[in-house]
N, C-alpha and C positions, 0 to 999 in steps of 0.2 A: 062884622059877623062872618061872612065871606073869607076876610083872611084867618079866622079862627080855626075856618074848616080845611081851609088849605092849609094849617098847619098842622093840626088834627091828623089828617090824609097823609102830608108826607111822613110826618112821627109813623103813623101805623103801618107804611110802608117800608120804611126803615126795618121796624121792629120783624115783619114779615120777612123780609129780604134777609138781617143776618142771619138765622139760623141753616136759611137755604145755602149763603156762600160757605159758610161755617161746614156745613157736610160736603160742599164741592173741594174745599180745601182738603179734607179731610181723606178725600176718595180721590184727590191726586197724589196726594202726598204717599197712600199706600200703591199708589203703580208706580212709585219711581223711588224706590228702595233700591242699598243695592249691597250684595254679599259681599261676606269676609274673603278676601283672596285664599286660595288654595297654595300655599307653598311646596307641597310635599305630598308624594302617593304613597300607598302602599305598607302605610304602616304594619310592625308586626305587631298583631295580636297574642293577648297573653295566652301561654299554654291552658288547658284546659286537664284539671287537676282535681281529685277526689278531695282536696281538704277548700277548695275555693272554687265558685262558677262565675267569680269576674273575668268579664269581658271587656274590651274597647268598640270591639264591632258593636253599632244600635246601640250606642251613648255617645254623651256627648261631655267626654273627657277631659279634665284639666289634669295633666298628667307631670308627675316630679317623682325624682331620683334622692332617696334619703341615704341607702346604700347600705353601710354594715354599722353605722353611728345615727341610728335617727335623732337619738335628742341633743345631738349638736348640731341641730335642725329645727331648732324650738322656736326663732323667733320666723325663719321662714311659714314654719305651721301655723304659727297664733296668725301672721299678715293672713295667709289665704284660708287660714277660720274665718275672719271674724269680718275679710274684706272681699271674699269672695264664696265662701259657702253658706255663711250666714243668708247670703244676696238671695243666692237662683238655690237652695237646695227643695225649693218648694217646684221648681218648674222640670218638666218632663224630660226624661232622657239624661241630667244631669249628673254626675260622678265628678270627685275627687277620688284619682288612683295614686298612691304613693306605693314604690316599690323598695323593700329590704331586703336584705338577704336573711337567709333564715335564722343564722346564730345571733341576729338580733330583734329577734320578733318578742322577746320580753321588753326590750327596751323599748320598742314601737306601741305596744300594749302599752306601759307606762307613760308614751307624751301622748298617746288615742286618751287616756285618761287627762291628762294636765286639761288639753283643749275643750275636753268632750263638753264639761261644765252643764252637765246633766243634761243635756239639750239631744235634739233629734238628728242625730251619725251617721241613718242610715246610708246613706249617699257616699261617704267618706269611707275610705278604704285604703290600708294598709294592708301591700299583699308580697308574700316571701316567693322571692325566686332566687335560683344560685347564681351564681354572679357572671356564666356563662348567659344566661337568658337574659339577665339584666342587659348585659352589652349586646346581646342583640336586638332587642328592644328597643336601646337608645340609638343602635347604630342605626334604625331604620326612621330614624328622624334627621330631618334639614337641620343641620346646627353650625355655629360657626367657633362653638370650644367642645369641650372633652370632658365625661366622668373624672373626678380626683380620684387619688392611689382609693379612699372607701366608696368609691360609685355612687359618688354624690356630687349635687350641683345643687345651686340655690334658683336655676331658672327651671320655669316648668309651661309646659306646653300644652297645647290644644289641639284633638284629635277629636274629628267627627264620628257620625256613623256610620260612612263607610269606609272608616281606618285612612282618611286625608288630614295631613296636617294646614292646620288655618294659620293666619299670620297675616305679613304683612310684606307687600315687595316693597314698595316704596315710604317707611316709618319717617320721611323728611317733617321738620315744623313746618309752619307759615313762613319763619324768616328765613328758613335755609331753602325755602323755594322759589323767593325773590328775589334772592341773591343765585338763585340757578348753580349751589351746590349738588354736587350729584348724588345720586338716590343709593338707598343701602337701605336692607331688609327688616324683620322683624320675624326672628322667626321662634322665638319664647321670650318669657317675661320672666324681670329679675321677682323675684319672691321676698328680695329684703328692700326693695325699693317703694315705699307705697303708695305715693306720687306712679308708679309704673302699673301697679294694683288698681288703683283707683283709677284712674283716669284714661288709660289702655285698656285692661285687659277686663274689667269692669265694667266701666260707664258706656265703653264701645263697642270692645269686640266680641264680647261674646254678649253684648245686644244685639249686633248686627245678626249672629250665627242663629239665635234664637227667631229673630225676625224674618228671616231666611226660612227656618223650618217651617215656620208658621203660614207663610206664603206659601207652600213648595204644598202643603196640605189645602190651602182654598182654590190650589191649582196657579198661582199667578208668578212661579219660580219661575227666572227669567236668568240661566247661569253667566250673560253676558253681563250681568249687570256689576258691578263692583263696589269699593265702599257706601256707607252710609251717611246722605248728608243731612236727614233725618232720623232722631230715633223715635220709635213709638211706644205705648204705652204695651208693657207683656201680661199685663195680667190675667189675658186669657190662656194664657200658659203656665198657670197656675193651681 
């Protein structure tokens, strides 16, 4: 009888106890978050023009170069349709800015169509600048290649809200750190690679930059902190 109830007592102790570690867990693991690296200040911002009021500044930008041929750009768009705006187009502050020149804003219209797939675009943007603005644009991004002869690239980048480019200083695997390879950057994502979509610029870093805001808002943004070795659940950012 005796040992029934000390088994009784410890089972109901147990059961009491996980829900408490369960939230202590839960309330460490949110103070030891840690931000997307800042690669790059000072991004330009897009002109401000009577036929478009997109901005970079106060969003939170996933930014690519289509140029004067967007839909030789078509399987780049489907990857960050359907593997990155499909994701976060519900969470706050969110944009896809694609830049063309203007002589090809019918051709941009027509893949905004191919992808659209009657679905909600607002976030998605196609926006005409002359090819002067384009390159400066791009030239006020961290990069380690160059617009092609139509001012296009298949990589596209990440721009906060206060026009800082996110990235990564040190993109080493697990095995190139063990072996004490030395460190080299990240500072956009290939757009036809989707293994790079998914598992970078997707699954982590613009978790991380989301988690970051999120923090920065309950007060507990901490800019020393660095990558994330935890991700959380964002759905309050939704």
């Amino acid at each position: 009888m005796k040992n029934n109830q000390v088994k009784r007592n410890l089972v109901l102790g147990i059961l009491f106890l996980l829900p408490v570690m369960f939230v202590l867990v839960l309330s460490l693991s949110n103070d030891n978050y840690n931000t997307l690296e800042i690669v790059h200040e000072n991004v330009q911002d897009l002109p401000q023009r009577s036929d478009s009021d997109i901005q970079l500044k106060d969003h939170l930008t996933v930014l690519g170069f289509f140029g004067k041929h967007p839909k030789e750009q078509s399987t780049p768009a489907l990857n960050l349709k359907e593997l990155i705006y499909d994701k976060f187009k519900g969470f706050k502050k969110f944009q896809i800015v694609i830049l063309v020149t203007p002589e090809s804003k019918t051709e941009a219209e027509e893949l905004f169509k191919e992808i659209a797939s009657y679905e909600d675009m607002r976030f998605w943007h196609f926006v005409t600048l002359d090819e002067s603005s384009i390159q400066k644009v791009f030239q006020s991004l961290k990069s380690d290649m160059q617009l092609n002869e139509n001012l296009s690239t298949e990589q596209v980048f990440i721009v906060d809200t206060d026009l800082k480019q996110r990235g990564r200083t040190d993109d080493r695997e697990d095995w190139e750190k063990k072996k004490n390879l030395d460190p080299y950057p990240l500072y956009s994502y290939s757009a036809i690679e989707v293994a790079e979509l998914k598992n970078k610029l997707s699954a982590e870093d613009l978790r991380i930059l989301f988690t970051e805001y999120r923090e920065r808002r309950k007060g507990n943004y901490d800019s020393t902190q660095r990558r994330a070795n935890d991700l959380k659940d964002h759905s309050d950012e939704q």
